[in-house]
N, C-alpha and C positions, 0 to 999 in steps of 0.2 A: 752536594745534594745527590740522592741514590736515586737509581734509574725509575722506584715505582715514585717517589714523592714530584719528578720530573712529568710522569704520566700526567698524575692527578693535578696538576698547577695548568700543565698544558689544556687538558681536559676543561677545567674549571675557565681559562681565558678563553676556550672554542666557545662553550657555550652562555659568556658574557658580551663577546662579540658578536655571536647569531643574536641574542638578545636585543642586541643595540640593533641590528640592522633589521629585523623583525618591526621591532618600536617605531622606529623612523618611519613605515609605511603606515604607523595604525591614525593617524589624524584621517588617514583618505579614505580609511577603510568606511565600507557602507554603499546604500545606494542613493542617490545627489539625482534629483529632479529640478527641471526650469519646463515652463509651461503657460501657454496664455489661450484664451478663449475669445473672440471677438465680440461685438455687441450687436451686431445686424445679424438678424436670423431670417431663415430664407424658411417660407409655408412650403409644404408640400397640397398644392390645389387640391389633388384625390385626396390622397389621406388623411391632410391637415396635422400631419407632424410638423413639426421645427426643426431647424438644424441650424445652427452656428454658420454665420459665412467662412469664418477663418477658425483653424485653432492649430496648437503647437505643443508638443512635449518630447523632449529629451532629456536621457536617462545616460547616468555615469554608473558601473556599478562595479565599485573595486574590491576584490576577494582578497583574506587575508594571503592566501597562497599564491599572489601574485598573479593572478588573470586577471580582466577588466573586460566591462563590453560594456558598450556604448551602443543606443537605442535614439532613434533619430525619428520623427513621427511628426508630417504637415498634414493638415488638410484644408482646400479652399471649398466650396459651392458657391454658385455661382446660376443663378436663371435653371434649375434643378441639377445642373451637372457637377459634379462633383471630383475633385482631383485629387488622389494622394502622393506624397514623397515618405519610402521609408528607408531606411539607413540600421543597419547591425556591423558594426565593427567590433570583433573579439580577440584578442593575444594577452602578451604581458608587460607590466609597469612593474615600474620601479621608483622609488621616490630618493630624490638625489639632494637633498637640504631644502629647497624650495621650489623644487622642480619633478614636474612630474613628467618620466619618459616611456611613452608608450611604445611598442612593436607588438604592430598589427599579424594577428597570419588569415584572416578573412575581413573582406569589406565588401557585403553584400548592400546594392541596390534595388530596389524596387517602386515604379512609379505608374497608377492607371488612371482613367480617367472614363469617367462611366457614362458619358456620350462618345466616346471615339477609342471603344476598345482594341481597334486595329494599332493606337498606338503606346496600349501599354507595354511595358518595358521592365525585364528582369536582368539584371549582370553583376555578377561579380568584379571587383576591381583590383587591381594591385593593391597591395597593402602599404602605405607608407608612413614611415617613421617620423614621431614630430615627439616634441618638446614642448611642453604647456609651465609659466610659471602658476604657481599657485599659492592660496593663502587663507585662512580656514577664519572665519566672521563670525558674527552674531547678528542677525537683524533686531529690529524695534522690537521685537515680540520673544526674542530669546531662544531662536531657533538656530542652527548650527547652517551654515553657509560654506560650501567650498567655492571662491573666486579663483575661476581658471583666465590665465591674460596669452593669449597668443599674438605677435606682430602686434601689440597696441591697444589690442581688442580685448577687453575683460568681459567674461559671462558670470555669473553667479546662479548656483546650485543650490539649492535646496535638500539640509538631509533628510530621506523618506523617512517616518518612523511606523516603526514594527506594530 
């Protein structure tokens, strides 16, 4: 075999193997919601608005170029006060046959609570590395599902559609 037909076979296995490894990540690709609402709503006396006592949504949102951020969002009320917890973790995954591994390079926190603003709280945390297995569903209704199981604990995702 002459040096350019070596090129061109080399060339052609580079980008059948970027190919393969590209593919492997595209099940995750997208952005994956889980999210609940409570059913005790709290009046606001003046106003007479409503507000949910509890709610929750978290957000997975993996790039085909290998980033991912995760959006992490509580909130209680409670007798009109009101607490939030929120969560932004951003870096990169990689999808390893049924496992999804993340490395974080930011994990910001944020938590207030709007009768005792003295002890809202903003910080940044070390980022640390974890390993989720995962496995990609369908629920009753024919919507697409990412099951992520960490130590035992399985969540399930909802894919957002566009």
């Amino acid at each position: 075999m002459n040096y350019a037909a070596k090129v061109v076979t080399l060339s052609f296995l580079s980008i059948l193997l970027a190919g393969a490894v590209f593919a492997q990540s595209d099940p995750v690709v997208g952005e994956w919601k889980n999210g609940s609402v409570g059913s005790v709503q709290y009046k606001d006396r003046v106003t007479g608005s409503t507000t949910p006592g509890r709610g929750s949504v978290f957000t997975y949102r993996f790039l085909s170029n290998g980033n991912y951020e995760f959006t992490g969002y509580m909130q209680s009320t409670m007798y009109n006060c009101t607490t939030t917890l929120f969560n932004q973790i951003t870096g990169r995954y990689t999808v390893v046959g049924s496992e999804i591994q993340l490395s974080p390079s930011r994990d910001l926190w944020k938590s207030t609570n709007s009768c005792a603003k003295g002890g809202n709280r903003q910080q940044t945390k070390v980022p640390v590395k974890k390993s989720l297995d995962f496995e990609i569903r369908t629920d009753e209704y024919g919507a697409e599902l990412l099951c992520l199981s960490e130590n035992g604990s399985e969540t399930c995702f909802r894919k957002a559609v566009d």
